[in-house]
Each structure stands twice: as structure tokens, then as C-alpha cells.
N, C-alpha and C positions, 0 to 999 in steps of 0.2 A: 713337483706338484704338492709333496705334505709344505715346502715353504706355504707355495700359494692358498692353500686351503686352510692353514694358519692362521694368515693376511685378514680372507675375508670374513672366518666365522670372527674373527675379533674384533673388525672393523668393520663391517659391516654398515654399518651408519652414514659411516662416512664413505665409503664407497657409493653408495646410490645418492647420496649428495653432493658428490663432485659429477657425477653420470647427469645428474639433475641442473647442475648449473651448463653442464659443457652442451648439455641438448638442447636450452632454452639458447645458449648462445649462438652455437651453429644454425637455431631454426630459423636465426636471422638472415645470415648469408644464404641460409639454403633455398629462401624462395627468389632468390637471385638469378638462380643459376641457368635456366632456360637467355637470362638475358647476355651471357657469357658464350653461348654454343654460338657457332659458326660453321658451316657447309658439312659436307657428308663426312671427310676425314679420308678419304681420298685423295692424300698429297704425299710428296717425297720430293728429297733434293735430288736432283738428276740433271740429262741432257734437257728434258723439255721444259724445266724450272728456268734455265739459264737460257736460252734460248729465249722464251717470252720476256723474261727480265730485259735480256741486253733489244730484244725487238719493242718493248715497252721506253726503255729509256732513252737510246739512241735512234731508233727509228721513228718513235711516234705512234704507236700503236696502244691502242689503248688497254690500259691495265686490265678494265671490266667492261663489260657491255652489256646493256640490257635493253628491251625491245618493246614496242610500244605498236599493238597489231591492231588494225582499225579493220571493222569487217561491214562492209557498204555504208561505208560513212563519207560525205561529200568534201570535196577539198575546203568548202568554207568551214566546216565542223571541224578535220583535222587542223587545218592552221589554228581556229580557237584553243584545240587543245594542249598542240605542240606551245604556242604562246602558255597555256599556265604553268606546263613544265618549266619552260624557259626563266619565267619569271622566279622559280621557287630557288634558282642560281645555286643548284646541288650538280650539275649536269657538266662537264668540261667540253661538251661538244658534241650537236645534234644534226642526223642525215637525215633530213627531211624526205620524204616518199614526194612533196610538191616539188623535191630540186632534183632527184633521181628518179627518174623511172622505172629502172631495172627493182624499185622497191614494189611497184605496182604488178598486180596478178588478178583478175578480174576484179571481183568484187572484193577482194584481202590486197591490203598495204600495211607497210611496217616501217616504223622508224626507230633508227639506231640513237639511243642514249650512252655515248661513251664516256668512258673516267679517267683521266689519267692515274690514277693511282687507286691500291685496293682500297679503301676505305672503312677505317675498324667503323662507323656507325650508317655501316651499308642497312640493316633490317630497317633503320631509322628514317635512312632516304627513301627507301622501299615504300614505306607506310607513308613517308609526305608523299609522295608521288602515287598513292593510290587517292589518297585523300583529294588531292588535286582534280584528278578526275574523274573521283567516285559519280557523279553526276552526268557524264559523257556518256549516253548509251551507243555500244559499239566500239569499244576501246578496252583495253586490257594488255597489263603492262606483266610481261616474261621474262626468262632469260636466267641465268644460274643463280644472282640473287635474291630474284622475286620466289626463284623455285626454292632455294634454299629457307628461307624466314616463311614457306607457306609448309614445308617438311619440318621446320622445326616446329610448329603452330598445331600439325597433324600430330606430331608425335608427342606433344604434351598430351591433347586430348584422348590418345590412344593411351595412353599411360593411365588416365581415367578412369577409361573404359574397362581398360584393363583389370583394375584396382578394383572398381566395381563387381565384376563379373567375379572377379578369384577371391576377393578376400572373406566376399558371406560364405564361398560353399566351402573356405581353410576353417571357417570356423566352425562348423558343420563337424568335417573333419576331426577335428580340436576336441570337440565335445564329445564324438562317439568312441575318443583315443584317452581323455581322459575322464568323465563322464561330469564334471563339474565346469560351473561358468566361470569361475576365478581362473582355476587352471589353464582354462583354452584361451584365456586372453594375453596370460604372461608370454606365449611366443609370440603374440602378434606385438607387445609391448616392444620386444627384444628388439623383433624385427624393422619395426618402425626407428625406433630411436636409431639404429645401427644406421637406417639412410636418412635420419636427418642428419647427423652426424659426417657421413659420406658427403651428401649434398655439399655440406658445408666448406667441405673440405677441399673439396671441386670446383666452390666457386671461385676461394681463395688460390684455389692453382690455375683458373680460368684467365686470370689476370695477367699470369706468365708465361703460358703455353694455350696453344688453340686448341679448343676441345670441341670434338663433334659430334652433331645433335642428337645422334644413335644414345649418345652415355647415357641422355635424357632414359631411357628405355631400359638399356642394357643392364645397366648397372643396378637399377632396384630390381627389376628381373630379377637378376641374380644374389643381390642381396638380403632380399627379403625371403625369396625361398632358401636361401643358406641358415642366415639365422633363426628362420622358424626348425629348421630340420635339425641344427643344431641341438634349439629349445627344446625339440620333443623327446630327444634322445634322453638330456639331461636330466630334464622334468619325471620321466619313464623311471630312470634308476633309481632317482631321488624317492621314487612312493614306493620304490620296488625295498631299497635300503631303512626308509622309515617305518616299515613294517616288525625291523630287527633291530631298530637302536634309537637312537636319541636322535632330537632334531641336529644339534654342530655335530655327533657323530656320524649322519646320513648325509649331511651336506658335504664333511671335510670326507667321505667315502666316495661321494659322487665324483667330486672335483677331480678325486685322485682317478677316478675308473674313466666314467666317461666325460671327465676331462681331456685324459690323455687321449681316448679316441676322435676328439672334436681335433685336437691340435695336431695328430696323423691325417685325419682326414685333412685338414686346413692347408695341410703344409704340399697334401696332392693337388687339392685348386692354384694352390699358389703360382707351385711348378709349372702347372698347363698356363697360368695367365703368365710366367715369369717368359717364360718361354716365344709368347708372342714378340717380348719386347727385338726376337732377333730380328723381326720382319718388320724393315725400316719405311713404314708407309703407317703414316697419322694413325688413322680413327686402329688401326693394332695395338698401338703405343696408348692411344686414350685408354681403349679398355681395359688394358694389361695395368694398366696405371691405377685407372679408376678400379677395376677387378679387385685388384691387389689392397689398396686402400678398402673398401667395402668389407673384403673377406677376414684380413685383421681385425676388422671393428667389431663383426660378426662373430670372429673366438674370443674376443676380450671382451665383449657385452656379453656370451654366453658362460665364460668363467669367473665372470666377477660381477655384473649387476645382476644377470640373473640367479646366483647362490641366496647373493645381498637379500631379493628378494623374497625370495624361498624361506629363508631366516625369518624376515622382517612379518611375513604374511603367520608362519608355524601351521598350526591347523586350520586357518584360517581360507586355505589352498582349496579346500573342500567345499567351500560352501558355494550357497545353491548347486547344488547335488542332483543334476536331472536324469543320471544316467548312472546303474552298476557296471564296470568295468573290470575284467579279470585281471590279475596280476602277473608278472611272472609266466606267460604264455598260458593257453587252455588246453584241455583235449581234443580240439578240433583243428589247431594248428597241431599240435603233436601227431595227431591219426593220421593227418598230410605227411608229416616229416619223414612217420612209419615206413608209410607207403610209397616214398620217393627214393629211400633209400632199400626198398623192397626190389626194384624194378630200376636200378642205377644204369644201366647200358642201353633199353627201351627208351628210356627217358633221356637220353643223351643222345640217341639218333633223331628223336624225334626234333628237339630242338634245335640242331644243326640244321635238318629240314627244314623247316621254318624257316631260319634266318636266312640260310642258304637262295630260297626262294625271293627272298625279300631283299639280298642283296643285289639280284638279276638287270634290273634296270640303270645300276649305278653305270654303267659300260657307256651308257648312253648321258651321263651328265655333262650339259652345256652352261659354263662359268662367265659370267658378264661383270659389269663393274656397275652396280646400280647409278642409276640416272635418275630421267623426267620420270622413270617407270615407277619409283619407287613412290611418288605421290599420289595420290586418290587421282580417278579420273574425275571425279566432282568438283576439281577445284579449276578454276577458269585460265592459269598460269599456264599449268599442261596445257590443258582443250587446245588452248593459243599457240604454244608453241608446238603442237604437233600440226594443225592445222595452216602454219606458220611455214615447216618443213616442208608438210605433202604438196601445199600451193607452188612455190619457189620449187622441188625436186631438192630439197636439200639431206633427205635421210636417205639417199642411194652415193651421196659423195662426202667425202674429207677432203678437210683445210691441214695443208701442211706447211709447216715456214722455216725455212732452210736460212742458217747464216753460216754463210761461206767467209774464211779467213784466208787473206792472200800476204804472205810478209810483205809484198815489193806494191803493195795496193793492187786499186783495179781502174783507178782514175787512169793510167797511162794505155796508148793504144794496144799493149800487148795482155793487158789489162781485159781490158774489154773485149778484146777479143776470145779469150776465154770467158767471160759471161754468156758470151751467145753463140760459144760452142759449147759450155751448159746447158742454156736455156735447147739448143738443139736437142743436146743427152736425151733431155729428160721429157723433153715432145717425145722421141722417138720410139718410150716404154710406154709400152701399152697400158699399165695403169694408170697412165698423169692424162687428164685429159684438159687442164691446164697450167700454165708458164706466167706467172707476171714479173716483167720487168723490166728495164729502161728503154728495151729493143720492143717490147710489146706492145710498150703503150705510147711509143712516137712513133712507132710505124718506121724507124729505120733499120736497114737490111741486115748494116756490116759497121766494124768498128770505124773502118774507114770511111766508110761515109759519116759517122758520128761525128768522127774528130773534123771530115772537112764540113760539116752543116755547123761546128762549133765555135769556126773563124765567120761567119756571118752573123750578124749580132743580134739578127732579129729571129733568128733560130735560137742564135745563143740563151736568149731569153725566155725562148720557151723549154729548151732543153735542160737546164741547170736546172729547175728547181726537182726534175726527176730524176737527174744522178745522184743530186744530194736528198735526193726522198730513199735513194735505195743503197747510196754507198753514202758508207759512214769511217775514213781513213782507211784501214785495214779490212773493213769487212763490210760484204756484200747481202742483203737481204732480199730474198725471194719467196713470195707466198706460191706455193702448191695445188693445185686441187686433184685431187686422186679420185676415179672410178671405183669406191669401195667404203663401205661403213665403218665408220671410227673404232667400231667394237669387233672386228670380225681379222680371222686370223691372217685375211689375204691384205689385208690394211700393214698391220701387225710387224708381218716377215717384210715388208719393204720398209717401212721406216727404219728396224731393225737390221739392214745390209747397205740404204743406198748410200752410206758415206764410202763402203770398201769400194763401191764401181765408181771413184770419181777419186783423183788424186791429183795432185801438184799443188793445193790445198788443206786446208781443214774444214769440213762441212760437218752443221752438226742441224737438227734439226727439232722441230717441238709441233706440238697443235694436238687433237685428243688422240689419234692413232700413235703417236709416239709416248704419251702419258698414258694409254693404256698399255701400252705395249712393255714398258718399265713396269705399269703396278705388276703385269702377269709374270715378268720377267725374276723380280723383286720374291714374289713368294714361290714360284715355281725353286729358285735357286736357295731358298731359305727354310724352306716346308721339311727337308731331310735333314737338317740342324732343330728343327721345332721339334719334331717328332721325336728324334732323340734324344732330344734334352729330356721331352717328359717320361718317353720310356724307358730312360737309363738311371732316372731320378726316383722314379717311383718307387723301380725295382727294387731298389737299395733304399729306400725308406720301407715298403715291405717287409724286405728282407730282414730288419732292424726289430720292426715293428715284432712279427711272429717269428722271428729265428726260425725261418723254413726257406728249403729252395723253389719246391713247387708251388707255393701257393702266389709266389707273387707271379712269376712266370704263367700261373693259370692264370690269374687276373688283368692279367696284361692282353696276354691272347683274347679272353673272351671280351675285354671291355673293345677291342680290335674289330673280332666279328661284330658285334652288336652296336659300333657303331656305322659300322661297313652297311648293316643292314638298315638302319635309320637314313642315310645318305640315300639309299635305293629308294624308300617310302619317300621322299623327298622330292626325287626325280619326278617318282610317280605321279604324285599328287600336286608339286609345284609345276613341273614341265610340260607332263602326258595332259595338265589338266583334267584335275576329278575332282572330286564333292564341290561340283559349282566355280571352280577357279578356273578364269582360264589360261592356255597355253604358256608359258613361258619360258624364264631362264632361272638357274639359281645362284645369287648375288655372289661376287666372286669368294666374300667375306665367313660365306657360310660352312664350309668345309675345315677352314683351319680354325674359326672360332667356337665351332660346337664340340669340334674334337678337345681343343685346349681346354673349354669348361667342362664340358660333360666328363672328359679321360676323367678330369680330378672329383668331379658329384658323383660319379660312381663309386670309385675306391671310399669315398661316405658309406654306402652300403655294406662296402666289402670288410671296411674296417670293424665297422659296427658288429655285424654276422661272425665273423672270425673272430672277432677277439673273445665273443661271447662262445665260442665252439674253443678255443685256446684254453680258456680259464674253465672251463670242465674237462678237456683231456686234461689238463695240471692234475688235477682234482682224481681221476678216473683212470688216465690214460687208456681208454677206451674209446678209440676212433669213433665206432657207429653211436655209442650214447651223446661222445660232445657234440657229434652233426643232428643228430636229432635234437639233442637239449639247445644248441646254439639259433635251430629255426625255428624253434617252436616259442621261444624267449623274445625272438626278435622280430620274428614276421608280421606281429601284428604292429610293431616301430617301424619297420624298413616299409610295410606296404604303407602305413597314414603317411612318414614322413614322404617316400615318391608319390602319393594320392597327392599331398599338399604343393610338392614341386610341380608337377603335371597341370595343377591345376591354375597356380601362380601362373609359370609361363605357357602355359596351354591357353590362357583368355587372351596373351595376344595374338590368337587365331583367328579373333573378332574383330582387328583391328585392321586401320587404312593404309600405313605402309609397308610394303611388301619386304623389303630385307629385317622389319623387325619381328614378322608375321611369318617369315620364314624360322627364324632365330628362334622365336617362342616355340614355334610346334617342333620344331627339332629337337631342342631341348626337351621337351616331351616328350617325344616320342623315345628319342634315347634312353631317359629316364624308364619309360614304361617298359619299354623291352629290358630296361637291367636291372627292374625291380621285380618281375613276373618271371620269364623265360628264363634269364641269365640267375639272377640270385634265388630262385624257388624253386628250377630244374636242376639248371648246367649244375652250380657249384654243389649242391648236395651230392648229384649224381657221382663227381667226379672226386668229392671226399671221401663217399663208398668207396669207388672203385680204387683210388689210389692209396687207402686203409693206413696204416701208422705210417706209411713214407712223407702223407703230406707233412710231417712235422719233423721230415730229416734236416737236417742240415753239414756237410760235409765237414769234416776236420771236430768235428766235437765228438766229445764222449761225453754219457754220465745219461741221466734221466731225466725227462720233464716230471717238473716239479711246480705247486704254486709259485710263482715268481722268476722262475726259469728255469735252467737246465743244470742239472748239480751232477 
């Protein structure tokens, strides 16, 4: 750190002028990046990948599908409309509701637009084909692409919204923390640059990897309250040290102190987003990705453009002046500190209490994989396609599609005759309530009657183009319908068993019940490698950090409960349905991604508090002064910087999708119980109570001393 704070009190100049070209550059690519996002990120290589692939290519099954619901609209209206779809020749092949029936249900009919292939400027054809029959009243075009580019469209806006609502009252914030207007805008400076920069850098990776439309969201979330809280930290020291020395001597003082705490803390975000990368399903990989990129930008904009600044500005930091601000903690955080470590064990039951209550409901939390749910009900793609579902019965059943591999084929009578003692199998389990197959849909009994209807040539004729619709050489394809919701556990356990009940083959099978079945599968087996990565990582950055054995071991535990206990507030409020929401589920995503961010925004506080209690026991070696001197210095930092997180991602509690509206108030909430409870109770209480030991560490001798143990 003396290299780096070197660097920039000397160059200074030239640092915020390379910050300056690199931000105007990236602000280019960065309003791109909306145009790069693609689907929820909800993907993995797997059985059900390979399955649609090989039923996509060799069967004829189309790659994407999307739906076109007509609600009391007369066959002369639909056929004008299917004709301007037609004509806009984006479409590989259209099921008409006038050539099928089974597409009719009173007053609601739909017609199938499929594609043979995914198509990278699917939001593109989306929007011609809204365009198309923007003028059709009674028509509306669904289906996972139209839902996906109307989610991405939501979640720009929410981002807005978001921005709007959080960034006047950060600033708010900002001013009561440092009581000038120059002051409170340098972290919003930090922050901003930090994601256009990210933006930029995401669009340029947009290009190589599929990024999905959450990052839009996530990743300034998380960005922008990092680097503000960073700034605050920074800014804090910097007026706390220019009271005692020169401007490059307060700055190269800063850099060194709460430098080094920005780049502990950094390195604990990191671990939690590094850590997702074990959990091999997309939008984990985006964020950890994107996370990881943001968070770097977020300690290298805080050590080195904001110094730059801080130089460049000098006294200048001050001006317009609307607010006295105390320095160095007051008497009223101190008379708190008193008093907290007055009553260390009262105070320690009680907030176990708390939390303990607050964790009660987690017992009851149900994990979904967001869907149609995650879109506004205001928008007409949902309305349709649930409208779509409940007409047809289609939200009480799954599609499953089974490709059976036979070495000796299945074209020969011994052949077939195992298809439809398959096809028998699988009639005969109570959840399939249907079979389609080359027996199902000619209506013959037995192989042998197949092969003898096969020497007649006008059977022949109709029978050949459905063995070659379902057998492709070596392998057989069969679609499914099972009695049971794509998302639900009794779906789940059958796709997940039925290749063991079937053998003298290879059966492998795909459709949403088996790609949910892998995502839950995927993190369920991966979530005990996440967890430990970060809490054996931490430790030992801790452990590094304060040369103590308890303190990281306390901080570990308590960042444990309190987030144990945000999970339960979650349930309550997502699930039980409270303050106005209703009923539902919490998105599968939310449990490992708030833990991997928040683990690491925490130990921000912990780092922050302790190191400031460290560096007075050096000084002191008196336990109860550095816990008192440590909260009383930082409480008014640790509580504006979590005011400011809180309030960053707490506005998108005002927002329309619901996994990003979960994601914000969790982060929140976590935040709030481990800026309040956890850091202004638990950790006092339990520096009292554990007195010089917190600052044992085994196999050393000698004394703490400034700079360490001698």
C-alpha cells in the first residue's frame, strides 16, 4: 500500500485522466448492454440440453415456440392475422387454431409459431411480430420469448425506478454523513463511473457468453452500493487524518489504512461471488462474473480515482457547507458504546432472541425456479399465457420427451415390439396420463400387426412417415404427458428415476420437469462446496487480517444467524404474504445469492469496526477502551454506509419483478440486521465478554503492539 499511495499522490493527474478517457469510452458500449441480455439464465449442460438438441435436430421439433392467443376473435380476423405473421417470413412453421381444433377452447384459441433454430435476434422478431399486429384487437403474442424481451424491458425500467427512489435519499444520506455538497457527490461519482465502466465491460463479454437479464439489475445493485460504501469509508478517514497533517500526507495515510480495509473487505465479496462460479447453471456464472468484474472496479476506483480526487479537489472538499458534522465519533455514539458494554450478556440474549424468532419461519421455505411469475401482471404476454394454460388445463400437466437409444435399432419386429411394451410401461404408472407414439397414433395393436399392415402398400403409405417422425436409426423418441406441475417435487422424483425402471436400453429424457429437476439437483449438490469455499476463505483472510482466532470464528457464526434470520423475514413476507404482496414462492436463486453477497457486505462492516478496535488495543492494549473507542469512531460510518446499502437495494422493493424485488429487499434486510443487531449489539457484547482473548492467537508469543505482535 505505501507503493500505491506513492503512485497516486504523484500522479495524480494522470490518473483521473486515464479514469476519464476509459469512462467516456466504456459509456459507449455501456448503453448497449440491455441489447446483449437474453432469457432468465436459467440454463446448464445436461440430460435435458441434449435431449431437446438431439429431438430439435433429428426429430423435427422445434427449437423455440411461441404463441399467438386470440380471445373472441372470428376465424375471418384470425386467418388476416396469422396471414401478416406469415408474410413477415421470420416464422419456420405455423399451427393454425383453423386446421386444429384441439387449438380451440371456447372463446380462447392459439396458434403455434415455431422455429427451427434459437435464433440470436429473437427480441427482434418478437417486436416485428408485435408490430405486425399491433392493430388486431384480441390477439397477443407469448411464449418464453415474448416473456423473456418483456422481462428484460421490465427490468430496465425497474432499474429506474430503482435509481430514482435510492439515489436522492443516498444523497440525503451523504450530506448528513459529511455535511457538505462537494463531499456527498464524490461517492456517487465513484459509484457511477465504477458501472459504466462494468456496463462496458459486460457488453463486450455479451458478445461471447450469454448474459442474463437479472445482471441488468443485479450488478448496479451491487455496485453502486459497494462503491458508495467503499467511498464513505475512505472520504471518513481522509477528513478524520487531514485534521492532523498535510493534504499527500492524509491521503498517502488513508490509502494505507482504509485502503487496506476496502481490499479485505473486497477480497470477502469476491470469495462469496467466486464461489457461485461452483454452481454450473448460467445466470450464477453471469453474476459471479459480472459481481466479480464490478467489485474490482469498485476497489480500484476507490484507491486510486477517488485519492486523485480528493488531491485534486484539497480544500475545496468543503464547500457549500450546509451541514456541522462531528469528527472522530461524538458523545452520543460513545454513551451507546458505554452502555453496551455495560450490560454485555442482557444484550447478547436479547438479540439471539430476536433473531432466533425471525428465523422460525425459514422451516417452511418453498424454492421455485422463476418463470411467467416473475413478470408484472400488467403486461398482456403473462395475462395470455396463463389465460392460455387455465383454458386448455395446461398448469396441472407436463410435457416430458424421452429419447430411447436401442444399439440393434427399433425399425426390426423385435424392435417394436419393445416400443409398445414401453409405451405399455409407461401407460401403466399412474403419473403418465399420456403415451405418444407410432402405436398411438395409427391405432395399431402389436408389432406384428405393424410389420403385417407394412407389406400392404397403402398402409405402407401411411404408416412410414410416423416411424420415421419417431425413429431416427438408433433412437426412438417419445413425448410424455405426466399428471403433475413442471415445478413441483412429484414431477421432479420421476424424471429423476424413470430411466433406472427401464433397461435393455438407454432412455434419457428432457422437457421443464427434468430441467428443473437438474437446476435443483445442480445447487442442492453444489451449495456444501459454495458454503465452504466462502467460510473457509474468509476465515483465513480474517484470521490474516486481525491475527485473532475468535474474531473471525465470531463473525462467521453471527454473519450465519443473521442471515438465517433474513431468509425467515423472506419467507414471511414473500411466501406468508404481508405488507400487500401476495402469496407466493421464493425464487430458487435467492438463498445462495444473497448469502454469497451479503456473507462478503458484511464482513465490510466487520472489517471496518475491528480494525478500528485493533488499532486502539495496539495503542492501549485495553480490550473494553478499543471496543468502545472502535464503535464509537465507526458507528456513525457503519450505520450511513448500511443506511446507504439498504436504501440502494431496498428501492427495488418498489419494483415489477419479483426475483429482483426479492434480491433487493433481502439484501436489505440482511444488511439492516447486521448493521443494528449484529454490529451495535452481538459484536460489542461479545468483545466484552470474551476481554483480551479476542485478540489471542495460538503458537505466538510477544505483545500487540502498533503494527503487530512483537
Amino acid at each position: 500500500m505505501f507503493t500505491l499511495a506513492r503512485l497516486v499522490t504523484k500522479s495524480y493527474k494522470v490518473i483521473i485522466t486515464l479514469w476519464a478517457i476509459l469512462i467516456v469510452v466504456m459509456a459507449f458500449f455501456a448503453i448497449q448492454l440491455p441489447s446483449k441480455l437474453h432469457g432468465d439464465g436459467f440454463w446448464m449442460e445436461g440430460e435435458h440440453a441434449e435431449v431437446m438438441d438431439i429431438a430439435s435436430e433429428a426429430f423435427d421439433m422445434p427449437a423455440e415456440t411461441m404463441f399467438l392467443v386470440f380471445d373472441k376473435m372470428s376465424d375471418k380476423q384470425i386467418a388476416k392475422t396469422m396471414e401478416k405473421v406469415a408474410d413477415l417470413d421470420v416464422v419456420s412453421s405455423i399451427v393454425s387454431p383453423l386446421e386444429d381444433n384441439s387449438l380451440y377452447s371456447k372463446d380462447l384459441s392459439y396458434a403455434l409459431l415455431q422455429f427451427e433454430d434459437k435464433e440470436d435476434d429473437m427480441p427482434e422478431i418478437v417486436t416485428s411480430i408485435r408490430e405486425a399486429i399491433d392493430k388486431d384487437k384480441g390477439v397477443v403474442l407469448t411464449g418464453a420469448p415474448a416473456i423473456s424481451k418483456d422481462i428484460n424491458t421490465a427490468s430496465q425500467r425497474d432499474l429506474m425506478t430503482a435509481e430514482a427512489i435510492g439515489l436522492p435519499i443516498a444523497i440525503i444520506v451523504l450530506l448528513f454523513a459529511f455535511g457538505s455538497v462537494v463531499a456527498s457527490f464524490i461517492p456517487l461519482i465513484i459509484g457511477i463511473s465504477t458501472i459504466l465502466v462494468s456496463f462496458g465491460l459486460l457488453t463486450m463479454l455479451g458478445n461471447r457468453i450469454d448474459l442474463s437479464i437479472f445482471v441488468l439489475n443485479i450488478i448496479p445493485m451491487l455496485g453502486l452500493a459497494l462503491s458508495i460504501d467503499f467511498a464513505l469509508l475512505f472520504i471518513s478517514r481522509y477528513r478524520e487524518e487531514r485534521k492532523k497533517s498535510g493534504l499527500l500526507e492524509a491521503v498517502s495515510t488513508t490509502i494505507r489504512t482504509a485502503g487496506r480495509s476496502v481490499l479485505f473487505s473486497a477480497f470477502c465479496v469476491l470469495i462469496g461471488l467466486g464461489a457461485m462460479m461452483l454452481v454450473e447453471v448460467d445466470i450464477f456464472q453471469n453474476i459471479a462474473v459480472g459481481g466479480m468484474i464490478v467489485v474490482a472496479l469498485a476497489v480500484l476506483s476507490s484507491i486510486t480515482l477517488l485519492p486523485s480526487i480528493l488531491i485534486m479537489l484539497g480544500e475545496r472538499i468543503n464547500k457549500w457547507q450546509l451541514l456541522k458534522v462531528k469528527e472522530n465519533g461524538d458523545d452520543g455514539w460513545r454513551k451507546f458504546a458505554n452502555k453496551v458494554i455495560k450490560r454485555p450478556m442482557l444484550l447478547m440474549i436479547f438479540s439471539i432472541l430476536i433473531l432466533g424468532i425471525a428465523v422460525i419461519p425459514i422451516k417452511n421455505m418453498k424454492l421455485t425456479i422463476p418463470s411467467i411469475e416473475s413478470l408484472p401482471k400488467s403486461y398482456d404476454s403473462r395475462s395470455a399465457y396463463e389465460a392460455m394454460q387455465e383454458a386448455f388445463g395446461l398448469e396441472d400437466t407436463s410435457m416430458v420427451y424421452a429419447i430411447a437409444t436401442r444399439e440393434n435399432g427399433w425399425e426390426n419386429e423385435e424392435g417394436l415390439s419393445e416400443i409398445k411394451e414401453l409405451e405399455d410401461k409407461l401407460l401403466a404408472d399412474p403419473l403418465v396420463d399420456e403415451v405418444t407414439t407410432l402405436f398411438s397414433l395409427s391405432g395399431v395393436k402389436s408389432a406384428r400387426e405393424w410389420e403385417m399392415s407394412m407389406q400392404v402398400p397403402e398402409m405402407e403409405a401411411k404408416l412410414r412417415p410416423l416411424q420415421e417422425q419417431f425413429i431416427k436409426e438408433h433412437q426412438l423418441f417419445i413425448p410424455i404427458t405426466i399428471a403433475a406441475e413442471p415445478d413441483s417435487k412429484e414431477a421432479q422424483d420421476w424424471v429423476r428415476t424413470v430411466a433406472e425402471r427401464y433397461s435393455g436400453y438407454e432412455l434419457k429424457v428432457g422437457g421443464m420437469p427434468k430441467f428443473n429437476q437438474e437446476i435443483f439437483d445442480e445447487i442442492e449438490n453444489k451449495i456444501g462446496a459454495v458454503l465452504s469455499v466462502i467460510i473457509v476463505s474468509t476465515f483465513f483472510i480474517l484470521l490474516i487480517a486481525f491475527r485473532s482466532l475468535l474474531i473471525p470464528i465470531k463473525a462467521i457464526l453471527m454473519n450465519i444467524f443473521g442471515l438465517s434470520a433474513t431468509f425467515g423475514i423472506l419467507v414471511y413476507v414473500f411466501q406468508y404474504g404481508h405488507f400487500g404482496l401476495p402469496a407466493g414462492t421464493i425464487a430458487l436463486i435467492i438463498p445462495v445469492l444473497v448469502f454469497s453477497l451479503v456473507f462478503g457486505l458484511s464482513m465490510d462492516y466487520e472489517v471496518f469496526l475491528i480494525s478500528r478496535m485493533q488499532e486502539e488495543y495496539a495503542h492501549s492494549l485495553d480490550n473494553d477502551r478499543a471496543t468502545v473507542e472502535g464503535l464509537a469512531t465507526t458507528s456513525k460510518i457503519i450505520t450511513s454506509a448500511a443506511l446507504i446499502m439498504i436504501v440502494l437495494t431496498g428501492a427495488f422493493a418498489f419494483t415489477d419483478v419479483m426475483p429482483v424485488k426479492q434480491i433487493g429487499v433481502g439484501i436489505a434486510i440482511a444488511v439492516a440486521i447486521d448493521a443494528t443487531i449484529i454490529r451495535l449489539l452481538l459484536v460489542p457484547s461479545l468483545m466484552k465478554l470474551f476481554g483480551n482473548w479476542n485478540w489471542w492467537l495460538p503458537f505466538r508469543k510477544g505483545r500487540y503492539r502498533a503494527g503487530g505482535w512483537h
